[in-house]
C-alpha positions in Angstrom: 0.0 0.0 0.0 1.6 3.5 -1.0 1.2 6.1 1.6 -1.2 9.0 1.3 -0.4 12.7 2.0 -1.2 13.2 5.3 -1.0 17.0 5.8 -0.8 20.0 2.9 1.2 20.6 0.3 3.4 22.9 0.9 5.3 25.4 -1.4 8.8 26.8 -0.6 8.7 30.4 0.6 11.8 31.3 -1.9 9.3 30.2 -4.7 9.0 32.7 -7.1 6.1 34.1 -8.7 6.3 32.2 -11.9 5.4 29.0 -10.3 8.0 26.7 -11.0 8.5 24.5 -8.0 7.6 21.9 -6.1 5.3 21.4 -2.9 5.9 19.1 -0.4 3.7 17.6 2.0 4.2 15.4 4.6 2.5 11.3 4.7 0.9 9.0 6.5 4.2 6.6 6.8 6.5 9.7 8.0 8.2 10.3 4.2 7.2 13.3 1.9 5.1 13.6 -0.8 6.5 15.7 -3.7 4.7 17.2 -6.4 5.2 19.7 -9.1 3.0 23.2 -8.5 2.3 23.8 -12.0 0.1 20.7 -12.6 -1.2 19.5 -9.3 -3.1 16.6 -10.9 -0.2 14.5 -12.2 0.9 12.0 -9.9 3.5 12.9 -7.2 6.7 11.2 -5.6 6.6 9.7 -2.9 9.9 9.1 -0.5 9.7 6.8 2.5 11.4 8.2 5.6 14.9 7.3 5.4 15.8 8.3 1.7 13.6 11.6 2.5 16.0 11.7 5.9 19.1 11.2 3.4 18.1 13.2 0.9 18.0 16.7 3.5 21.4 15.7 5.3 23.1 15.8 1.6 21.7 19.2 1.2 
């Protein structure tokens, strides 16, 4: 079973006004849910906890 958003998206606050980002919410398992702002119908990524975990330490 993939996990479900569990909270809002949620859009940078260094986004620009041209709308090219991403928004990121949080889901039910503890990863993130990633989706692109333009087109908010089109199926997101999904990361389970530890990659999502990984992926912010390498930033």
């Amino acid at each position: 079973m993939t996990p479900e958003a569990a909270g809002p998206y949620r859009k940078s606050s260094y986004s620009g006004q041209n709308n090219n980002c991403v928004e990121v919410a949080p889901t039910s398992d503890g990863g993130r849910s990633v989706r692109d702002s333009k087109d908010t119908n089109r199926p997101s990524l999904r990361f389970a906890p530890a990659p999502w975990r990984a992926f912010l330490r390498s930033c």
